[in-house]
C-alpha positions, 0 to 999 in steps of 0.5 A, a space after each residue: 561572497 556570490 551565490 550562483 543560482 543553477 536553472 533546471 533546463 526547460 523541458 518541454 511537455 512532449 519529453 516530459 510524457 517520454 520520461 513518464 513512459 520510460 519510467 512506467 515502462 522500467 517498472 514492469 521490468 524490474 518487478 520481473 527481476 526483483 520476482 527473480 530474487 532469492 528476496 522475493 521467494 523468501 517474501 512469498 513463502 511468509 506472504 502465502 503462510 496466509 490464511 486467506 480470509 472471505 470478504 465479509 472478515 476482510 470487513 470486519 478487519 478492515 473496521 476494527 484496524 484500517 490499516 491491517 495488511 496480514 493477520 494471524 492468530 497469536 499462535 500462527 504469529 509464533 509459528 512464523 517467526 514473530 510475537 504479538 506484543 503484550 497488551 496489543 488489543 485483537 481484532 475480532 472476526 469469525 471462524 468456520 468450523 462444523 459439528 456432525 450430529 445424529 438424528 434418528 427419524 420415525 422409523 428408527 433411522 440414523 443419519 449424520 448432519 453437518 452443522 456450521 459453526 462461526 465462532 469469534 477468533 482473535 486475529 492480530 496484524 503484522 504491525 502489532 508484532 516484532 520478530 522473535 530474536 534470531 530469525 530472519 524477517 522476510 515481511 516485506 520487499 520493500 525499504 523505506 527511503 531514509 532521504 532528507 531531501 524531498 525535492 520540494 514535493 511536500 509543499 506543493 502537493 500541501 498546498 494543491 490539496 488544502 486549495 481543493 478543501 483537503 486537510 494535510 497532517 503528519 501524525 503517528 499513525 499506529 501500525 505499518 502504514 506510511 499514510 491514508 486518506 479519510 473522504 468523510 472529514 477530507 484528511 490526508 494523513 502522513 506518518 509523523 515518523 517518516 523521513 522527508 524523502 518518504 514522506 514525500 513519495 507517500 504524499 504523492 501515493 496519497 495525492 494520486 489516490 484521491 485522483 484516481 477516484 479511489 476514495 470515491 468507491 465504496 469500502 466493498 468495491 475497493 476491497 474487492 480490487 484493493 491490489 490494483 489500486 494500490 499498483 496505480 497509486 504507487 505507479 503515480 508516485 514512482 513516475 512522479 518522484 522520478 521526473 524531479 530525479 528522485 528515485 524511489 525504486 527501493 521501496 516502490 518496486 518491492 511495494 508494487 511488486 507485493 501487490 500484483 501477480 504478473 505484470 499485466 495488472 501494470 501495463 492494463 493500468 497504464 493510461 490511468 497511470 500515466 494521465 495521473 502521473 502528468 497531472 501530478 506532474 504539472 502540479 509539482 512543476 507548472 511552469 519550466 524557468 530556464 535562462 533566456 
């Protein structure tokens, strides 16, 4: 029995910047269409039953549970379709509140004072819930690719990061993130629940993030543009995954899509996109073989 060996064509540098932009550019295109969908309403209606919390709890959040997207209280869980789970531990932040006194001056006069309280509220994420049965869940827009097949990103992007001092993992990690990257022990960190296909994009999400110099940041800046950030890695990782022929739209689109307003935050971060995409690029695939 023979085996045949197919050779991918070459494909030069300039048409591979022509396929990163045409990919960049579907991007804005159908983040317009998926904002057009009953899918989309349905998500903005959950996603703005918010309560949107001041910087200083964002912190607090972000401390006790790094990898917390939306939080409620127990009840506010309720109210939403969903229950917090028995025995899941709460994340601590302030409230606001005011308390009105009278005070009464030497001359017998009374008058009325505002006190502000902060008193210690138990919030909870999404992912320390499940939805209450017989409701429809609308937590997300985007789906996470079931595929086995991850284009021989894994390795070459392990093996890149191990070689400029990075640690790379598969391990559970609690909630509903797919990965992280820790700067202080240099750990890039994949969720051991993942399909190949997705454990692939995510490592690229992670690979460009390190790239892109978030990790360089600290916690108060990337908080503060936390939505830009995200849009740029999962921009890398779309544009990316798309020139291996991977096509990670099912999830990266609806992921991009929850993180920006419109689309100008897309095409404003187009020219960081891009250099980090072909960086990437030429990272997974340095050199073309075709026959001669």
């Amino acid at each position: 029995m023979t085996t045949t060996q197919c050779t991918a064509p070459h494909v030069t540098t300039e048409q591979r910047k022509a396929q990163a932009e045409a990919l960049h550019a579907s991007i804005s295109d159908q983040v317009d269409a998926l904002r057009h969908s009953d899918q989309w309403r349905a998500f903005l209606d959950f996603a703005r039953s918010f309560h949107p919390y001041s910087l200083n709890n964002l912190l607090l959040i972000h401390a006790q549970y790094p990898t917390a997207t939306a939080v409620a209280g127990f009840r506010q869980w309720q109210t939403k379709g969903r229950q917090v789970r028995k025995g899941e531990k709460a994340i601590r932040i302030f409230g606001y509140s005011t308390k009105t006194i009278t005070e009464q001056d030497d001359t017998g006069t009374e008058t009325e004072r505002r006190i502000p309280r902060y008193p210690i509220l138990s919030v909870f994420d999404l992912t320390q819930t499940d939805p209450i049965p017989g409701t429809d869940d609308h937590t997300s827009p985007a789906q996470r690719l079931t595929g086995d097949d991850d284009h021989g990103i894994t390795d070459t992007l392990t093996t890149y990061l191990s070689s400029h001092g990075w640690t790379v993992s598969r391990e559970p990690i609690p909630g509903d993130a797919n990965g992280y990257v820790d700067p202080a022990t240099r750990r890039v960190v994949i969720d051991s629940t993942l399909s190949p296909a997705h454990a692939a994009k995510t490592t690229i999400h992670e690979t460009a993030h390190i790239l892109l110099g978030h990790i360089d940041e600290n916690p108060r800046t990337y908080l503060e543009h936390r939505g830009l950030k995200e849009v740029e890695a999962e921009s890398v990782a779309y544009i990316v995954a798309g020139l291996t022929g991977f096509d990670t739209s099912t999830y990266s689109i609806g992921y991009i899509t929850s993180w920006t307003d419109d689309t100008t935050t897309i095409k404003t971060a187009a020219e960081h996109v891009l250099r980090t995409a072909h960086h990437v690029a030429e990272i997974h695939s340095p050199t073309q073989h075709h026959p001669a």
